[in-house]
C-alpha positions as CSV (number, residue, x, y, z in Angstrom):
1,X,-57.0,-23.2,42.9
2,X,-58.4,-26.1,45.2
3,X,-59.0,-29.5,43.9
4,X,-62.2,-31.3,44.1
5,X,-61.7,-34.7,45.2
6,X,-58.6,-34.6,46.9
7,X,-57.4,-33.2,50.6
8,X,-54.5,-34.5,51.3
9,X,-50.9,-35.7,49.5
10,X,-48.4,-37.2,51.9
11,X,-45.0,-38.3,50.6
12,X,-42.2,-40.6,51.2
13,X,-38.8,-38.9,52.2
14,X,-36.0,-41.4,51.1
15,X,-35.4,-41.7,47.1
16,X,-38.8,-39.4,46.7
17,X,-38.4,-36.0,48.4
18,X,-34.7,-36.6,48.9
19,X,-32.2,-38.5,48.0
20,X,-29.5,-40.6,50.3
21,X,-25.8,-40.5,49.7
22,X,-24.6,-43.7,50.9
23,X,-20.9,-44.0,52.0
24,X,-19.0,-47.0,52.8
25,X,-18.0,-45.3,55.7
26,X,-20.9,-42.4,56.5
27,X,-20.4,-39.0,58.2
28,X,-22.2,-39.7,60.8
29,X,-19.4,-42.0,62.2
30,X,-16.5,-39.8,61.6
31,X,-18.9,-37.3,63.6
32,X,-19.4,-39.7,66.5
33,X,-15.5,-40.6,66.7
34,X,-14.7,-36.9,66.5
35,X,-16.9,-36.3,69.1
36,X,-15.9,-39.2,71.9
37,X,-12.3,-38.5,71.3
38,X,-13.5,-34.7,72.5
39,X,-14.4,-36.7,75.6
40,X,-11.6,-38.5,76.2
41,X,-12.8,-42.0,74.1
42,X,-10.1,-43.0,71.4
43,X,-12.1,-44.7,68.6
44,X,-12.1,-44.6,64.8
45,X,-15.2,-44.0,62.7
46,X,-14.6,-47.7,61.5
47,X,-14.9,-49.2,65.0
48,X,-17.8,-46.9,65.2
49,X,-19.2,-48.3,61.9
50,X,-18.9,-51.6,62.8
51,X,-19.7,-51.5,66.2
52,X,-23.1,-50.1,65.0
53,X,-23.6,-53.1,62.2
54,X,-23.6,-55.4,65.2
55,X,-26.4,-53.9,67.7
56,X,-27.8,-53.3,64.2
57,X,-28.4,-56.9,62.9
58,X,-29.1,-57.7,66.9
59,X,-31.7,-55.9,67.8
60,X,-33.2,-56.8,64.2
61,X,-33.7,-60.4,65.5
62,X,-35.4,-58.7,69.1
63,X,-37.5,-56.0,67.3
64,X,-38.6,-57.5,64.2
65,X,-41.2,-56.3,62.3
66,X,-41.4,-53.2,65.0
67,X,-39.5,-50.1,63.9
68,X,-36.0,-50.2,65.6
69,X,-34.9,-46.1,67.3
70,X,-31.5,-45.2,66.4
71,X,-31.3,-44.1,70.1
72,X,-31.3,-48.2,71.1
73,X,-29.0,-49.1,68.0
74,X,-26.8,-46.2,69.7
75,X,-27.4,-47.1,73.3
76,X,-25.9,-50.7,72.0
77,X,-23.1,-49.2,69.9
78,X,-21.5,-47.4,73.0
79,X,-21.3,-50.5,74.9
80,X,-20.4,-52.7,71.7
81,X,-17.2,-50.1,72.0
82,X,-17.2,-50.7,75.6
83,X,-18.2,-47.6,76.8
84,X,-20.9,-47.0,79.5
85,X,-24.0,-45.7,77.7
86,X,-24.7,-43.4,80.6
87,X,-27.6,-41.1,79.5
88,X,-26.0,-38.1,78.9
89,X,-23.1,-39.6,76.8
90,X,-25.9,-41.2,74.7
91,X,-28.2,-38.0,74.3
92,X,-24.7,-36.6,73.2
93,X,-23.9,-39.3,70.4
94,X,-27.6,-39.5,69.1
95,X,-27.9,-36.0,68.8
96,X,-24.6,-35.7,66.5
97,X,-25.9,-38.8,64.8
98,X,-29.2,-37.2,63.7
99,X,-27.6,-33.7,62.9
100,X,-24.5,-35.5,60.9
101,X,-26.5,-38.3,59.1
102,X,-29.7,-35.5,58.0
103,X,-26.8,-34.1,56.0
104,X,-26.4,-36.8,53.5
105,X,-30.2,-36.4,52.4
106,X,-30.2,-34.0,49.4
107,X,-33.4,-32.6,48.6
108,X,-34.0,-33.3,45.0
109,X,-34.1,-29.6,42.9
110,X,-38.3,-29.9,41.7
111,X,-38.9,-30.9,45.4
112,X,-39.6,-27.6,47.0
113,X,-41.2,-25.8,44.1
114,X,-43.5,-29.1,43.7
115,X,-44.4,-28.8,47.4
116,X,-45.0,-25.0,47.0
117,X,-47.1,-25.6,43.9
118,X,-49.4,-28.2,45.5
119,X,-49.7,-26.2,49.0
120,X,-51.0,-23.5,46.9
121,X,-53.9,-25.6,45.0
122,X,-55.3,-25.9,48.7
123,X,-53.4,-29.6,49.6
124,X,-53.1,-30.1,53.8
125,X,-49.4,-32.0,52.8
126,X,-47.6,-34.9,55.3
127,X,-44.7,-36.5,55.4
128,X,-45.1,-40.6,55.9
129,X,-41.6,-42.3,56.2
130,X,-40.3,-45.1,57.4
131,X,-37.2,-44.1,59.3
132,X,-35.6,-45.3,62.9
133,X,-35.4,-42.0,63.9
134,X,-38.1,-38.9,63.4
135,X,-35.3,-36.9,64.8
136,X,-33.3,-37.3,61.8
137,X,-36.0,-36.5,58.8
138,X,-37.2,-33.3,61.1
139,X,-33.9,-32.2,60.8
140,X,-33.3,-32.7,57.0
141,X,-36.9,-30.9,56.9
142,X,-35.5,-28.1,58.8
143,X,-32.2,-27.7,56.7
144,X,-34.1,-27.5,53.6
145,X,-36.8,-24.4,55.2
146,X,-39.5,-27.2,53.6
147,X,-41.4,-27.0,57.8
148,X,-43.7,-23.9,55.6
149,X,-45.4,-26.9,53.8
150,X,-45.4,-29.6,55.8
151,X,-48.5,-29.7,58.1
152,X,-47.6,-33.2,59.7
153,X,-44.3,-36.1,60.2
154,X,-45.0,-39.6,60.5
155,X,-42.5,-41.8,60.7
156,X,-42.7,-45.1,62.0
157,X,-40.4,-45.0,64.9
158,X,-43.0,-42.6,66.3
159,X,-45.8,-45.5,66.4
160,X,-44.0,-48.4,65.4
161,X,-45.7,-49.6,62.5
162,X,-44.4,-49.6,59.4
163,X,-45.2,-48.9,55.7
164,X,-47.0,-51.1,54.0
165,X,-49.2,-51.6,57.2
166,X,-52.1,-49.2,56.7
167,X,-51.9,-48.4,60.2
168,X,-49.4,-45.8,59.6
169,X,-51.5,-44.2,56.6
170,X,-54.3,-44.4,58.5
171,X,-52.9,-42.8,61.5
172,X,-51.2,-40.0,59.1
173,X,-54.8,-39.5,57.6
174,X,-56.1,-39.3,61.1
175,X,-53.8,-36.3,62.4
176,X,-54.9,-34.0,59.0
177,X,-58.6,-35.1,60.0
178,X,-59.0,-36.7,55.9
179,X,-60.5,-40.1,55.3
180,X,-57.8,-42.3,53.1
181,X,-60.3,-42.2,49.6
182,X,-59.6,-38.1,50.3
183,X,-56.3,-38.7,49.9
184,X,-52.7,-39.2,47.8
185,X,-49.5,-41.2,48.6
186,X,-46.3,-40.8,46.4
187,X,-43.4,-42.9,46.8
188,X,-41.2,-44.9,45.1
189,X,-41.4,-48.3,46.9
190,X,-43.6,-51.0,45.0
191,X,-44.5,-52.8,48.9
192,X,-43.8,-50.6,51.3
193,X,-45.2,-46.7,49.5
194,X,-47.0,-48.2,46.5
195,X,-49.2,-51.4,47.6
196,X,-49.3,-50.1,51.5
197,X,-51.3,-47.1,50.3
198,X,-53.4,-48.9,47.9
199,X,-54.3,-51.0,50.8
200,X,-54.9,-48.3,53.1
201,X,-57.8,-47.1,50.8
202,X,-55.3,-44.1,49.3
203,X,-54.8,-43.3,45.7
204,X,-50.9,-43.4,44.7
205,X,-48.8,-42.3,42.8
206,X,-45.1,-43.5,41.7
207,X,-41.7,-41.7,41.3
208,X,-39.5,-44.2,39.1
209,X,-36.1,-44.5,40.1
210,X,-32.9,-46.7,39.2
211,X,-33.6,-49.1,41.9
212,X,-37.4,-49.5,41.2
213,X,-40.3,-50.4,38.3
214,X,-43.6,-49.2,37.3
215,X,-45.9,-51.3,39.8
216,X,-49.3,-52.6,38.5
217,X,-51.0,-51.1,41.6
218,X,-49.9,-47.3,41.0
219,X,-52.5,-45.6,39.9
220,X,-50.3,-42.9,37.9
221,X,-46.1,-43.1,37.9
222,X,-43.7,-40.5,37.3
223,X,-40.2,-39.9,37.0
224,X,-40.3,-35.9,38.0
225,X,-42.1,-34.4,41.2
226,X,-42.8,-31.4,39.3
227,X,-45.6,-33.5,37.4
228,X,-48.1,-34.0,40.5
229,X,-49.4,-31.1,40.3
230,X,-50.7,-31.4,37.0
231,X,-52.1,-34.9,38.0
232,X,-53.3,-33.9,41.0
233,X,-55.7,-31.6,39.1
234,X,-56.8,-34.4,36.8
235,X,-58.6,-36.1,39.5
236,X,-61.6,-35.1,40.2
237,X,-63.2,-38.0,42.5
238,X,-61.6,-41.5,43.7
């Protein structure tokens, strides 16, 4: 059944579709320390970890409000550890970055049947996230066998702007050829998801979490992804 009124639903990725385990010491850099010492660099993940706080927070102070890549953050990390960041031996490291770190987003259980559900109704559906590396959400897309629904990925370190500039909703609305009153956001961020779409001329739609609450500019808030669908068919025009 397609819905009147309504073309498009793009979601947010982190505490929305997925959610992120966060470890004091993350995968990712047991992964990259593994991986150096298989060419000859002894370092720990902790030196890795720390290494990559510092170009972190320094390249913050260059790039800010631009989107930062993990490939710079990286590039900075092997030379923070006193290693050449020859191109090769960074392509190397970013690429076990994005595969290692991809594995600590779990896809929440409704997410894929909600996604399904809505696909079938007749929805073009997107992906609008802000991340420092497309690289990594593509491949926590492909792990989950959710690329069958997705029709487009944005993520700001593909154009550098950042939710809650409607650029990047614009730009999203752009690639499925919708205007933004044709279409939904749903995330879970009162700024960046929330008031960014608003502004952007979108309707949205909130998923409550522990970290968040209700905001005043949501136009319908959740706690489950498998109600959109339902709301999605209560709307009829914006």
């Amino acid at each position: 059944m397609k819905v009147r009124g309504v073309k498009a639903i793009f979601f947010d990725i982190g505490s929305t579709l997925y959610n992120v385990e966060i470890k004091e010491c993350p995968l990712w850099c047991t992964a990259i320390s593994e991986k150096l010492r298989d060419l000859g660099i002894n370092v720990s993940a902790n030196d890795v970890l720390n290494a990559f706080k510092n170009a972190r927070e320094e390249l913050k102070m260059l790039f800010a409000p631009n989107e930062l890549w993990y490939l710079a953050i990286l590039s900075l990390t092997l030379k923070k550890l006193g290693i050449v960041p020859k191109p090769k031996v960074t392509m190397i490291i970013y690429r076990v970055f994005t595969k290692t770190f991809s594995k600590s987003f779990k896809l929440k259980t409704e997410a894929k049947e909600a996604l399904k559900t809505l696909k079938d109704m007749g929805l073009k559906i997107g992906i609008i996230s802000n991340s420092s590396s497309n690289d990594v959400v593509y491949e926590a897309l492909i792990k989950d066998n959710l690329e069958e629904y997705i029709d487009v990925l944005v993520t700001s370190q593909q154009i550098s702007w950042k939710k809650p500039n409607p650029r990047i909703f614009h730009y999203a609305c752009e690639l499925l050829s919708v205007k933004p009153q044709e279409a939904v956001h749903v995330g879970d961020n009162p700024y960046a998801d929330i008031l960014g779409s608003k502004k952007a001329g979108l309707m949205a739609i909130q998923i409550i979490t522990k970290n968040n609450k209700p905001s005043p500019y949501a136009d319908f808030v959740v706690h489950n992804l498998s109600e959109i669908p339902e709301i999605i068919k209560t709307i009829k025009t914006f």
